[in-house]
N, C-alpha and C positions, 0 to 999 in steps of 0.2 A: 375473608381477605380484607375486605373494606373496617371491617369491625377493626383489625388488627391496624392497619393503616392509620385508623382515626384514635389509636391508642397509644399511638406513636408523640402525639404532641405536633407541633409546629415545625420540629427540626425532621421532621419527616416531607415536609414539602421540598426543600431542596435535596434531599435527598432522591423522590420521586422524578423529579427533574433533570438531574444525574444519570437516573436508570433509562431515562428516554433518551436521552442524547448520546448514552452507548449502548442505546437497541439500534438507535438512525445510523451512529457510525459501523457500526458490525455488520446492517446489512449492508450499510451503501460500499462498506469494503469488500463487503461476497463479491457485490456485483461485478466491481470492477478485476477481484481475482479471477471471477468464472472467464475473461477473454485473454487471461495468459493460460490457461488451461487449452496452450496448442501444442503442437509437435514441428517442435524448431527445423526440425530436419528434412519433415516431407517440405516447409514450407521454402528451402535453404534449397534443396536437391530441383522442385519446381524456377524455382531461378535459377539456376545455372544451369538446367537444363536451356530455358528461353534465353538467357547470354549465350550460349553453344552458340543458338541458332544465329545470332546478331539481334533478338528481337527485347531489347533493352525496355522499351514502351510498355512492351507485355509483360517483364521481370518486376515493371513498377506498379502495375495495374495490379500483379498478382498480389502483393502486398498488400494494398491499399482495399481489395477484397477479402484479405485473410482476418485485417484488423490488429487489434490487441498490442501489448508496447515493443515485442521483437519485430513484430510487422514492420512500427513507426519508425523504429532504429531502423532496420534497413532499407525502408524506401526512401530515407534521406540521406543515407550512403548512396542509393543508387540513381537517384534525381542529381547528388551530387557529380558522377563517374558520369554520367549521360551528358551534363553541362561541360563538361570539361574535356571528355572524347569530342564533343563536337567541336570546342575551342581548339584542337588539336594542338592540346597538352601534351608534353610527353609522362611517360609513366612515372615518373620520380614523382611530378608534379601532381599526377592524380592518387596518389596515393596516399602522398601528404594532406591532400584535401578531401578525399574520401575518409581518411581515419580523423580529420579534426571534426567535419561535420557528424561525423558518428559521434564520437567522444563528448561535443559539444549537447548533440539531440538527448545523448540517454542519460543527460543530468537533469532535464526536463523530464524525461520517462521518471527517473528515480522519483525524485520530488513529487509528480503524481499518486504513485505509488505508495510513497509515506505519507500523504496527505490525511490529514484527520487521524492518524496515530498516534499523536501528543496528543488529544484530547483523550483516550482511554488511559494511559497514564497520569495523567490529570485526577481522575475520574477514580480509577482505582487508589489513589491517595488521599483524594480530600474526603470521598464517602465513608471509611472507617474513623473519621477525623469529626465526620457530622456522626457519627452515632456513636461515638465517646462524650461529644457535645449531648447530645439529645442523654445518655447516663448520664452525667455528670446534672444537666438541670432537674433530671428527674429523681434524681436522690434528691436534689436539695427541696424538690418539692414534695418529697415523703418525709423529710426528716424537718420541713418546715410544718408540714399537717402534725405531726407529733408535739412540736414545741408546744402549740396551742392546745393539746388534750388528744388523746389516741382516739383517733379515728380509722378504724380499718379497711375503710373505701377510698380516702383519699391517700393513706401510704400504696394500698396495691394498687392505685392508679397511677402513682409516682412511679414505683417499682415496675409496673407493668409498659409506661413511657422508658425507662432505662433500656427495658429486654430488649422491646423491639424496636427500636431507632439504632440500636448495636447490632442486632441482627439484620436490621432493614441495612446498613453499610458494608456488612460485610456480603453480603448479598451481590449486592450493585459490586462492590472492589473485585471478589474474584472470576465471575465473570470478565472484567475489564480485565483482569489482568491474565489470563487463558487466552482469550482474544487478544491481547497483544504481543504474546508472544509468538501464537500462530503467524498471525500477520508479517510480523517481524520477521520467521523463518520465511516465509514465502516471497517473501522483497528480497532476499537474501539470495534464495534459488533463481527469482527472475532475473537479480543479475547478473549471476554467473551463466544464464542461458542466456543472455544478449550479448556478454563478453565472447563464450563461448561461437555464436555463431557469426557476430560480427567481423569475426577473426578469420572462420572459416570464407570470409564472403570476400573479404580483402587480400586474404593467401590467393583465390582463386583469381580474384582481379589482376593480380599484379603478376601471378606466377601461369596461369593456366588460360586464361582470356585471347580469346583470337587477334584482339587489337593488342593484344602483349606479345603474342610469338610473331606477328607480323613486324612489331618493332623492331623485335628480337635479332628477324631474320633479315633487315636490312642491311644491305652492305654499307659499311664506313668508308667515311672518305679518306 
């Protein structure tokens, strides 16, 4: 591997550079995918069981123990409804300010999310671009050993820097680019599960919530 490496020439160093910095980005993306890896629904069904109760504190606690970006979307909807049930808002009002703080948090969620994803795209373009580079000098340095009298170590040294600095990119590119599409779909899913249950969490506030049917049920003047 090393033999082949150093066979590569010079354009094989940024190359190697490349590969490292879309191994850092791939895992540090695992990482952060493994905490949406939850189930929206236990964690949705667990709060509004504790709203049932009146026990809003504990709806937000459960959150902020469950983690991960659905969590963070709605413990900022429901820090939001907790500030404002106690301003005794009325519901029009919290609901407009429940759904802006939501709407407003999960464009921070999102942007986490995509974070460092430009960089494999990046990555996946310029790496077959350095090992067309890395061919390209390596011809010229086979076809320059030739001009001077045939030497047959320094052409398949030329010839041998073309192979693998082409291969070394393409290497690095599809990788990157496998990984970004994964990645891509999974940002994808995670918002349509925050949409999803953000929605669910705000239907229940405004339509099903004990301080909504207490509203409900007051008499007008």
């Amino acid at each position: 591997m090393l033999k082949n490496i150093l066979e590569g020439g010079p354009m094989m160093v940024p190359i190697l550079i490349l590969s490292i910095l879309a191994i850092a980005v791939i895992i540090d993306r695992i990482r952060v995918f493994r905490l949406t890896a939850k189930n929206p629904s236990r964690l949705l069904n667990g709060i509004i069981e504790q709203l049932e109760n009146g026990h809003t504190d504990k709806a937000i606690e459960l959150c902020r123990e469950e983690k991960g970006p659905i969590a963070a979307v709605l413990v900022t909807g429901l820090t939001r409804f907790d500030r404002l049930m106690r301003a005794d808002k009325n519901m029009a009002e919290i609901e407009v300010g429940v759904n802006k703080s939501i709407a407003d948090y999960s464009q921070h969620v999102i942007e986490a999310l995509e974070k460092r994803l430009n960089l494999l795209t990046m990555i996946a373009s310029v790496s077959p671009l350095l090992g067309m580079t890395g061919t390209v000098t390596g011809m010229i340095s086979s076809f320059g050993s030739m001009s001077s009298g045939l030497d047959a170590s320094q052409v398949s040294t030329g010839i041998s820097e073309a192979l693998v600095t082409t291969a070394a990119g393409l290497i690095v590119a599809i990788p990157a680019v496998i990984a970004y599409n994964i990645f891509t779909k999974k940002v994808d899913h995670v918002v349509l599960e925050i949409e999803q249950t953000a929605t669910q969490l705000i239907d229940y506030i405004t339509l099903d919530h004990p301080f909504t049917e207490a509203q409900n049920t007051e008499p007008k003047p």
